[in-house]
C-alpha positions as CSV (number, residue, x, y, z in Angstrom):
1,X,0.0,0.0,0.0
2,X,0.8,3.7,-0.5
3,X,-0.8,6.2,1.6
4,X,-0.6,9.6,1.9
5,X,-0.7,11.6,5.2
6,X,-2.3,15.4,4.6
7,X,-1.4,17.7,7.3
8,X,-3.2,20.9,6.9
9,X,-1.7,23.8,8.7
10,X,-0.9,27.2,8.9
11,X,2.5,29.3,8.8
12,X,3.7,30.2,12.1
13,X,1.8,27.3,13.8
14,X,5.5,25.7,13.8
15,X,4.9,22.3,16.0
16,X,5.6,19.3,14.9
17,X,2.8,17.0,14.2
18,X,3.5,13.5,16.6
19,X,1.3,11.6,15.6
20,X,1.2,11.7,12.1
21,X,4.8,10.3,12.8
22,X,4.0,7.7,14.8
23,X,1.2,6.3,12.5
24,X,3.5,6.4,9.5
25,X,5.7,4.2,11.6
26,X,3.3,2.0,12.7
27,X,2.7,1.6,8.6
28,X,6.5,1.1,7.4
29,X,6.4,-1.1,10.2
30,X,3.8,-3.2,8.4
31,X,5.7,-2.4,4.8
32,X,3.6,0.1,3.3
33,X,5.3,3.0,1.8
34,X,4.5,6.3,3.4
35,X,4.6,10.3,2.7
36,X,3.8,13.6,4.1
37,X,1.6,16.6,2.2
38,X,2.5,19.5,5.1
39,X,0.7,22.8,4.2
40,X,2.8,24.6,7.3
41,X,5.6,26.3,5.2
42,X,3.3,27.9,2.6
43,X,3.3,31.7,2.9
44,X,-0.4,32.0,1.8
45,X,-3.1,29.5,1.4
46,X,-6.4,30.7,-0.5
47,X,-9.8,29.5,-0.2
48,X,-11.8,30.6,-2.6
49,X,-11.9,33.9,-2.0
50,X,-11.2,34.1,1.5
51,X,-7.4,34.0,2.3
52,X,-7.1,31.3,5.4
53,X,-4.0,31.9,6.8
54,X,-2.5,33.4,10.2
55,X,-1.4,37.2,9.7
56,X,2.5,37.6,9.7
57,X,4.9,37.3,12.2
58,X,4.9,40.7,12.6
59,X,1.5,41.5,12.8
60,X,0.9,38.4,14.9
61,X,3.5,39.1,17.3
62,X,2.2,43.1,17.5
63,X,-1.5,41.9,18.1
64,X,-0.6,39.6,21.2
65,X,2.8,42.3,22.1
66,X,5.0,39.3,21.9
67,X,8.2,39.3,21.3
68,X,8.8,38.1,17.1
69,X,11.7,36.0,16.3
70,X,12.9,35.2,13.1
71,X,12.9,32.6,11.0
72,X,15.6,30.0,11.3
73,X,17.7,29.6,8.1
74,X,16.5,26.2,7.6
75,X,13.2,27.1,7.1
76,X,12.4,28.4,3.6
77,X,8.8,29.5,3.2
78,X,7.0,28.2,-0.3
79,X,5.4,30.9,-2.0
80,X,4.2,28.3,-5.1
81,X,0.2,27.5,-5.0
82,X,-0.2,24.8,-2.6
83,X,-3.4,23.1,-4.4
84,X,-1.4,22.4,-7.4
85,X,1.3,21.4,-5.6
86,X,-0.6,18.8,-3.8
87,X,-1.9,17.1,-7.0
88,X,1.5,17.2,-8.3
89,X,2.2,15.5,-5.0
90,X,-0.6,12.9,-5.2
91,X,0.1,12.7,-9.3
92,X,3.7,11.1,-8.3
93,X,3.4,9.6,-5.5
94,X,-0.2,7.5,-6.6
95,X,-1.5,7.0,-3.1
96,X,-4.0,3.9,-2.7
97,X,-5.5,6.0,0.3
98,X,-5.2,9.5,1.3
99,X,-5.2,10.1,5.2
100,X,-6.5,13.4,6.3
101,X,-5.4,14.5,10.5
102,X,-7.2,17.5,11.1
103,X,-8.5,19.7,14.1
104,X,-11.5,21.5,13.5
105,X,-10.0,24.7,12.6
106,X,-8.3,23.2,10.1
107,X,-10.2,21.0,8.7
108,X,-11.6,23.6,5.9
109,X,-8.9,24.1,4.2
110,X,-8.1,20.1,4.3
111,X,-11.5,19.5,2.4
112,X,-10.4,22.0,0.0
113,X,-7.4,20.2,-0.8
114,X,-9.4,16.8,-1.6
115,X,-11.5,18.7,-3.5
116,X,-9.1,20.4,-5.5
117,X,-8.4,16.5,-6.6
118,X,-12.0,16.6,-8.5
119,X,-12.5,12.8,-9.9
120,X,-8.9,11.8,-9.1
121,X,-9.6,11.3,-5.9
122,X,-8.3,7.8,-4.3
123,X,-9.8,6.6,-0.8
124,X,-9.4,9.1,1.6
125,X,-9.8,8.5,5.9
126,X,-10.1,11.4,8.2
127,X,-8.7,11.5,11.8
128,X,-7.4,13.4,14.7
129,X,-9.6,15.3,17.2
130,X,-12.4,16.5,14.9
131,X,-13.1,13.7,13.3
132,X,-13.1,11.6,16.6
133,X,-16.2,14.3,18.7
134,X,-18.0,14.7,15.3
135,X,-17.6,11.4,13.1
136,X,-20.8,11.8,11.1
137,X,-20.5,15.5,10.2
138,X,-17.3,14.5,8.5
139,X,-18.7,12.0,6.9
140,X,-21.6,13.8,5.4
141,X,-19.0,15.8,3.2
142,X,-18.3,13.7,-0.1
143,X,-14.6,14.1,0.2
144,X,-14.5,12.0,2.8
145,X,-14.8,7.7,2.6
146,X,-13.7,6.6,6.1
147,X,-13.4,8.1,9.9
148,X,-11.0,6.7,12.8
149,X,-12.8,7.8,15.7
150,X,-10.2,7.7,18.6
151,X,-6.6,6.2,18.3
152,X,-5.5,5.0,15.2
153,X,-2.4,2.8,15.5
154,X,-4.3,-0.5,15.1
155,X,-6.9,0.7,13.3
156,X,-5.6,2.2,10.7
157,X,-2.9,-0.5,10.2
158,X,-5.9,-3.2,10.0
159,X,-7.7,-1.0,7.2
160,X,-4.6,-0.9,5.1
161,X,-4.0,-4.6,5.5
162,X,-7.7,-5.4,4.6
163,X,-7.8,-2.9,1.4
164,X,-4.4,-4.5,-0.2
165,X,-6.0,-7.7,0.4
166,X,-9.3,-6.2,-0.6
167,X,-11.3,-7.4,2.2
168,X,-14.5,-5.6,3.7
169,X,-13.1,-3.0,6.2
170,X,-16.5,-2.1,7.9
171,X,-16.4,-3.6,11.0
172,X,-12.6,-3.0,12.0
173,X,-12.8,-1.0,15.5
174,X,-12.2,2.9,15.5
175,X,-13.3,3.1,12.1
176,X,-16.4,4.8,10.8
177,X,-17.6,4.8,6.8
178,X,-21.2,4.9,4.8
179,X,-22.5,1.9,3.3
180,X,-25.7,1.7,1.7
181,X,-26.5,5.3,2.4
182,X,-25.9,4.5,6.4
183,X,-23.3,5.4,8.6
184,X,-21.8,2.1,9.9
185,X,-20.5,2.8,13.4
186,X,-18.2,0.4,14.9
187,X,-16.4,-0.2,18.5
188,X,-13.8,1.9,20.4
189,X,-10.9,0.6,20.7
190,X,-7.6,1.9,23.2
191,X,-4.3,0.8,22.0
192,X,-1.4,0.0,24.4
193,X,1.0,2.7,24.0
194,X,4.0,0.8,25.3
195,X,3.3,-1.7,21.5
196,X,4.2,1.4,19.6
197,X,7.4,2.1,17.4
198,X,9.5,5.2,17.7
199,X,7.9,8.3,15.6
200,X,8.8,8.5,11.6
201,X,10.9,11.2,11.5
202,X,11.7,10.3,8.2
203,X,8.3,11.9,7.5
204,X,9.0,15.2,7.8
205,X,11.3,18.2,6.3
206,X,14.0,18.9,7.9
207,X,12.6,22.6,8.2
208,X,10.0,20.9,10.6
209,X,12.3,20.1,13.6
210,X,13.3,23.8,14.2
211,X,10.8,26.2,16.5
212,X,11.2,28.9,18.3
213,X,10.9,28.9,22.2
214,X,10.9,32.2,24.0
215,X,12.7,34.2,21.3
216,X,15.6,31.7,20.3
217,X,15.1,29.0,17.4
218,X,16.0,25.6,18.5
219,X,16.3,22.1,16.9
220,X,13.7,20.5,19.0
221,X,11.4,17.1,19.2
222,X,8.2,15.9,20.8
223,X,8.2,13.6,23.8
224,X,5.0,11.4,24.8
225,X,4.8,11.0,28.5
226,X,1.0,10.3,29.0
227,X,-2.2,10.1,27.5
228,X,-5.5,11.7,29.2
229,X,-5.7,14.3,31.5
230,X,-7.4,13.7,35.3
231,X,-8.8,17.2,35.0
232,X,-12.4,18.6,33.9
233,X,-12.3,21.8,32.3
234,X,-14.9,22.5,30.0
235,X,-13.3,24.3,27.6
236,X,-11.0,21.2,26.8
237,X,-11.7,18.6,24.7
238,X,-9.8,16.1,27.1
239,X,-12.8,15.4,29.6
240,X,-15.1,14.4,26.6
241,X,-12.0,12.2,25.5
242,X,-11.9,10.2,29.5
243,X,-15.7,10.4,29.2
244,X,-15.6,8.6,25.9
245,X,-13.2,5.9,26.3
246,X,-15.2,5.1,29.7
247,X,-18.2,4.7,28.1
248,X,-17.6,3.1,24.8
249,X,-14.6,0.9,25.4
250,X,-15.1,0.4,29.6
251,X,-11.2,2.0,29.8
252,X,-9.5,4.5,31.4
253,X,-7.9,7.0,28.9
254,X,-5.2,8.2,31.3
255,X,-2.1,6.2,30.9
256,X,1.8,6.7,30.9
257,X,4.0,5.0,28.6
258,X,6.5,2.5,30.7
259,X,10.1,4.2,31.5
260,X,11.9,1.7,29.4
261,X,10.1,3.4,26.4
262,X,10.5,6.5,27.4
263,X,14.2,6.4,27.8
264,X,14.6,5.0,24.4
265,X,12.5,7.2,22.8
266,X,14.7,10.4,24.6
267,X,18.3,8.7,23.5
268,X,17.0,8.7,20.1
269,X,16.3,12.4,20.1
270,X,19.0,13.3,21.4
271,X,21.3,10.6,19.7
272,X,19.9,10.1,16.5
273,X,18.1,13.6,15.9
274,X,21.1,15.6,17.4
275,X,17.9,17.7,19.4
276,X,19.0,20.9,21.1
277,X,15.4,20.8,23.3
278,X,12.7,18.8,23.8
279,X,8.9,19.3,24.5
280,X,6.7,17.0,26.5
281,X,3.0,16.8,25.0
282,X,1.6,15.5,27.7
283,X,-1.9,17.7,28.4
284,X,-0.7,18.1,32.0
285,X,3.1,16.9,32.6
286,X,2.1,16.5,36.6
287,X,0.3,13.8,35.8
288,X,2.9,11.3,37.3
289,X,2.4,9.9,40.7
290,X,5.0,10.8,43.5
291,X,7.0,7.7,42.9
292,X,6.8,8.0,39.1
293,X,8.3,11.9,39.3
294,X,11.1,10.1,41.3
295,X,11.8,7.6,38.5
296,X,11.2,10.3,35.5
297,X,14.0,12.9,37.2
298,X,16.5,9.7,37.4
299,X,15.7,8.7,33.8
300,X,15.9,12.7,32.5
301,X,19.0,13.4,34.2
302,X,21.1,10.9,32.2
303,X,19.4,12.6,29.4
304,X,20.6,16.5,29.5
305,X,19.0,18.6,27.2
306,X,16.5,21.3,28.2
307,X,13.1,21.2,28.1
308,X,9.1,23.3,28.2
309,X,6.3,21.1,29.5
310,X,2.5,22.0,30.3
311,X,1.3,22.0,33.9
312,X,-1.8,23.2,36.0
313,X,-1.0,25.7,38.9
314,X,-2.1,23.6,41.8
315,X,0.7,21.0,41.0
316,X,3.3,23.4,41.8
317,X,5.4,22.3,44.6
318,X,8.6,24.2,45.5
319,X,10.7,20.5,45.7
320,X,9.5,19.1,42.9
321,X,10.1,22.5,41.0
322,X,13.8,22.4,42.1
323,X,14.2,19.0,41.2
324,X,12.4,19.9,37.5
325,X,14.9,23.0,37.2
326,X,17.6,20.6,38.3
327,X,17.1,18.3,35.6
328,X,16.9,21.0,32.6
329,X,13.0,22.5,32.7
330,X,14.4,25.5,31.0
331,X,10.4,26.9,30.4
332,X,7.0,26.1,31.3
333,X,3.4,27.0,30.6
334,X,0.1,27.2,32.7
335,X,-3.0,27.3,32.0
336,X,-4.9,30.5,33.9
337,X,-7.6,31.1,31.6
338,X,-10.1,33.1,34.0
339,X,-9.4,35.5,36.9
340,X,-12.5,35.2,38.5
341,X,-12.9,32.4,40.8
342,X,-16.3,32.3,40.8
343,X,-16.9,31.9,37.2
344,X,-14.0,29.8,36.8
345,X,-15.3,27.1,39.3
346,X,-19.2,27.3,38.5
347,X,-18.2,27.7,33.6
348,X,-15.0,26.3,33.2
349,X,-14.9,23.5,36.2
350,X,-11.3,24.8,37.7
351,X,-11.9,24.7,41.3
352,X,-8.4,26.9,41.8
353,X,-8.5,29.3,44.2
354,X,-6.7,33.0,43.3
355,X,-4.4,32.7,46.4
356,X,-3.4,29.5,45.1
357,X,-2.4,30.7,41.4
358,X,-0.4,34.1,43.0
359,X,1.2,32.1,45.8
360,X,2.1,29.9,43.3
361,X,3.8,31.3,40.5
362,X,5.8,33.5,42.6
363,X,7.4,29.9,43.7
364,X,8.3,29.4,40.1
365,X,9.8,32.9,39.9
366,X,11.9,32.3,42.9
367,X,13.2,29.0,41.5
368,X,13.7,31.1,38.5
369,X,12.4,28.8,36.0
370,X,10.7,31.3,32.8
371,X,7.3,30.7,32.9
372,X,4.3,31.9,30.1
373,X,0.6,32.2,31.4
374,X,-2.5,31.5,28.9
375,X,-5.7,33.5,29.4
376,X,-9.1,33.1,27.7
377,X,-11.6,35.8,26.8
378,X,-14.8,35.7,25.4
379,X,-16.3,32.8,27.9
380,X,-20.4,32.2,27.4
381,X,-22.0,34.1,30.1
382,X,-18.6,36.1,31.1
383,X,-19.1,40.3,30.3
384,X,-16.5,43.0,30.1
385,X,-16.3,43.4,34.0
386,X,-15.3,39.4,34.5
387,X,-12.6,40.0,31.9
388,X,-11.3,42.6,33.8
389,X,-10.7,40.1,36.9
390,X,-8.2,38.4,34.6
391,X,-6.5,41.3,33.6
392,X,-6.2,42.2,38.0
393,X,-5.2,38.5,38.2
394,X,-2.4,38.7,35.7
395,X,-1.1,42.0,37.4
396,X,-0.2,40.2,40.8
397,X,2.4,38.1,39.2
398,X,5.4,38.4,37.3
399,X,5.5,36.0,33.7
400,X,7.9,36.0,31.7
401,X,5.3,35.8,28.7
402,X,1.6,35.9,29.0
403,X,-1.2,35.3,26.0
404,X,-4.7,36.1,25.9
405,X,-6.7,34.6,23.0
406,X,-10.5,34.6,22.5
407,X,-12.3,31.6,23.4
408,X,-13.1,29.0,21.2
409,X,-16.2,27.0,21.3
410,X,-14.7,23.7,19.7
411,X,-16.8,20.1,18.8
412,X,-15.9,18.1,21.9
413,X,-15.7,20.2,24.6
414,X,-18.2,20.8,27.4
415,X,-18.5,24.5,26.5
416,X,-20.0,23.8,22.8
417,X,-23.0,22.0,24.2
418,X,-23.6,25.1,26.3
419,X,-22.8,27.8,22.9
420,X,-25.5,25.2,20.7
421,X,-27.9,25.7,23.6
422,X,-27.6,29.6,24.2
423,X,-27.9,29.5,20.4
424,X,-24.5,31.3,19.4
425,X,-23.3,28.5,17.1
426,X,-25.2,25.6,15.7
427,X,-24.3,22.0,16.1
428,X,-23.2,21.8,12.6
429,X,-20.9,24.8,12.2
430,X,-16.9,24.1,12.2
431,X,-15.0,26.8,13.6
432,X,-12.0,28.1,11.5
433,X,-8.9,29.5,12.1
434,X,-8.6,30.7,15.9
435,X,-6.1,33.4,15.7
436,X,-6.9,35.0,12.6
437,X,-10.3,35.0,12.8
438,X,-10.7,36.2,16.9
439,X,-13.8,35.6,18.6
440,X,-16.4,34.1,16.7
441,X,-19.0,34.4,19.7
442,X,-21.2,37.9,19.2
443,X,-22.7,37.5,23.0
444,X,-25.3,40.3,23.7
445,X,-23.3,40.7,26.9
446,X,-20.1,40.7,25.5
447,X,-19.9,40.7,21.7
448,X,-17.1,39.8,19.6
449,X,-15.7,43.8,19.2
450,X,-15.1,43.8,22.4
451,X,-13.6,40.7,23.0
452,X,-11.3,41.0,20.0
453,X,-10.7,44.6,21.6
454,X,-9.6,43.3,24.8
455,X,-7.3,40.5,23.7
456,X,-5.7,43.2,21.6
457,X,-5.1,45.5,24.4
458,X,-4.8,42.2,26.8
459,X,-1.0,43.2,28.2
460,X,-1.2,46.7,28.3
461,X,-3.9,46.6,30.5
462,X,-2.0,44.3,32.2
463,X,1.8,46.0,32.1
464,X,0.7,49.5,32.0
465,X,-0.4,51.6,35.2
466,X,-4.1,52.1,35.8
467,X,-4.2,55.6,35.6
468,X,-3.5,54.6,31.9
469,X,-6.5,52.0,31.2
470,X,-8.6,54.8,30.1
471,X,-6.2,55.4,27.1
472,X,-5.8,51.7,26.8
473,X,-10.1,51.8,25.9
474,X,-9.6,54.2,23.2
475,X,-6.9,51.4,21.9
476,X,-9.4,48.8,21.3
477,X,-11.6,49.6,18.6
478,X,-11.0,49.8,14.8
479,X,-10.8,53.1,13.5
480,X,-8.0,55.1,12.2
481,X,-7.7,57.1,16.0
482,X,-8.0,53.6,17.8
483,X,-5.5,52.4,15.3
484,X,-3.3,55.6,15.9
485,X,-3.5,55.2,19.8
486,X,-2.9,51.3,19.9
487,X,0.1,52.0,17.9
488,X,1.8,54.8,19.8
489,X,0.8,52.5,22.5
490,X,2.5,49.2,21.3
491,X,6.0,51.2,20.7
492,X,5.8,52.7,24.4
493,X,4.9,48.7,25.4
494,X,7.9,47.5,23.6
495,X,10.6,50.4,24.4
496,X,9.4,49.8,28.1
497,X,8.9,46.1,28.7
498,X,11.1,44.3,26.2
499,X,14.4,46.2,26.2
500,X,14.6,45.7,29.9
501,X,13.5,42.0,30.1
502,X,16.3,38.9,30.7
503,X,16.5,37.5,27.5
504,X,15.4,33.8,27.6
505,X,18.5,32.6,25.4
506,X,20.2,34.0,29.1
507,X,18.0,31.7,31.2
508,X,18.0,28.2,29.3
509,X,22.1,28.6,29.5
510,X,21.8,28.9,33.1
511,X,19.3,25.9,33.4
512,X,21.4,23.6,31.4
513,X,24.4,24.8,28.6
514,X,23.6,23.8,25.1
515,X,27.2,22.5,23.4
């Protein structure tokens, strides 16, 4: 068999796609031949007449006052049309099945890609998360044959064995297709991670291993810890994901992979792929038990290189900080999302308290390990006022980077359910691109102006002095004065806040030296 992975994605979204690697393994593992159609490097992509891409750097990194970096030298954007391209690519190569991974917001401009094909189309399966909360929706579009709901290792091998031997294929486990005019619906299935290969790497560009990571470029590879999250917030898919497994296949979705595997997967990294850093993409990296932290710092120190994970607030603990400092944590990020704790505990189902969250990252500052804070706007049922509680919450403490983004009501998470029944999206609407298009929510209480407004402005509310927020208003809107303000604005933000800043490159060669 030949099968072609489609990975649609935009420029500047620069992370490495797992586990597209990993299922190519699992295929060249069985024989097949496998390759990669990555939409990433393209400098524009156009739908129609609708151009659905990310803005620039520039303007990206000027709209969320973030520091911009620049582009690596290995990285050599592709300013050809990426639809022809892609037949080219499907001309040569003569796939015997195409295999779409898609999230939601992508999945628009994946469908136009198949449809650029026209009649040439071969057999074409969908997966990822979209696909896996909304199997029949993506089903219903004629582009699409076959759906892997949930993990695909096993399933996908098992419909490539059965297709080369042309068997029937409808009743393998995970996978979803139409016969008859009905949607046949089959069995969820949870693999055991520890029967997996080492990802493809083989896959992918070499442009594709280099992203930045607070301000500095680095050569840098995904690590799988865990899969599942213990945690419930609703504006996460991962609850949904626990739920589902429960339910449907009687498992629990939380798991770790075994140390053994882990350690061989980090040699070859750092072996094999020469890597400079490493990212865990576990949703929360705390999700070890005390004895298995024990065991992970022993593995990781034998290992060297430094690293960024994902953690909730209420796992920091001052020891086990030191000893994740110790071992190279060279940068972290944590989820805040909502200042309130009201609203936080009753809509999003984080039962944090404020004292907890202040307390606690001025831990991580002491230990001195750079830390970067994510905050959503735009909730169902928040208003301006409740915004502003995040905006006083992210004044008490001191991060080294802080983002503020406009929430998202995505297929899967607890939240959507709540935007279908308040009537703001219907059940069969796919949202698009999250950060170019902002807010997609207009809320009578809090409509998408002045959400979009307010993630704008998000750290100057937060950096500047109060006395100033009432310049900071004028900043949000969209005409030429706004624009004029905001702009003035952004240069005093930047002469005042990142000329004076400790550059990260300074802090990672403290953590651990890079040769």
């Amino acid at each position: 068999m030949k099968i072609l992975f489609i990975y649609p994605n935009h420029k500047g979204m620069n992370m490495l796609p797992p586990a597209i690697g990993l299922l190519s393994a699992c295929l060249k593992r069985d024989g097949h031949k496998v390759q990669l159609f990555d939409t990433t490097h393209y400098n524009s992509v156009k739908i129609g007449k609708e151009v659905d891409e990310t803005d620039s750097d520039k303007s990206k990194s000027d709209r969320l006052m973030a520091k911009p970096y620049a582009n690596p030298k290995e990285i050599t954007l592709k300013y050809s049309n990426v639809f022809e391209d892609f037949k080219n690519t499907v001309d040569t190569f003569s796939p015997d099945l195409l295999a779409l991974s898609t999230t939601e917001d992508m999945f628009h401009l994946g469908l136009s890609l198949l449809t650029s094909l026209k009649g040439r189309r071969p057999l074409t399966i969908a997966g990822g998360v979209f696909p896996t909360f909304a199997p029949e929706l993506v089903l219903s579009f004629d582009e699409i044959d076959i759906v892997c709901k949930g993990e695909g290792e096993e399933a996908l091998s098992e419909l490539c064995k059965r297709i080369e031997l042309n068997q029937d294929f409808t009743d393998i486990p995970n996978i979803w297709t139409v016969k008859g005019g009905e949607v046949i619906k089959n069995e969820l299935r949870m693999i055991d991670m520890d029967n997996n290969p080492l990802i493809d790497m083989s896959l992918f560009e070499e442009a594709r291993f280099y992203r930045p990571m607070g301000g500095k470029v680095y050569r840098m590879f995904p690590v799988e810890t865990h899969r599942g999250c213990p945690y419930k917030c609703a504006f996460c898919n991962s609850p949904s994901q626990m739920t589902l497994y429960k339910e449907e296949a009687s498992s629990n979705y939380l798991r770790r992979k075994n140390f053994d595997n882990m350690r061989r997967e980090l040699l070859f990294y750092k072996n094999e792929m020469k890597a400079e850093y490493l990212y865990f993409w576990a949703d929360t990296f705390f999700s070890w038990k005390k004895d298995e932290f024990e065991e992970f710092c022993e593995l990781y120190s034998d290992v060297d290189l430094p690293f960024w994970c994902q953690t909730r607030i209420e796992t920091i603990n001052k020891e086990r900080f030191e000893k994740l400092k110790d071992i190279g944590c060279s940068r972290i990020s944590f989820g805040l999302e909502h200042g309130n704790q009201r609203f936080r505990k009753i809509y999003l189902k984080r039962l944090m308290q404020n004292k907890v969250i202040t307390e606690g990252l001025k831990i991580v500052k002491e230990i001195g390990i750079p830390y970067s804070v994510n905050n959503i706007l735009g909730f169902p049922y928040e208003t301006r006022k409740l915004a502003f509680d995040t905006i006083r919450l992210n004044r008490t403490f001191e991060a080294d980077d802080r983002n503020a983004y406009p929430f998202t009501p995505f297929t899967g998470t607890p939240l959507r359910k709540v935007c279908e029944e308040l009537g703001f999206v219907k059940k069969t609407d796919i949202v698009r691109s999250l950060v170019a298009n902002g807010s997609i929510l207009n809320m009578p209480q809090f409509n998408r102006e002045e959400v979009n407004g307010l993630v704008k402005t998000f750290n100057m509310y937060v950096k500047f002095p109060k006395n100033r927020w009432t310049e900071i208003r004028k900043a949000e809107g969209n005409s030429n004065d706004s624009q004029l303000i905001y702009n003035n604005l952004k240069e005093e933000f930047k002469d005042k806040f990142w000329k004076k800043s400790v550059s990260f490159e300074h802090s990672a060669k403290e953590v651990n030296p890079l040769s």
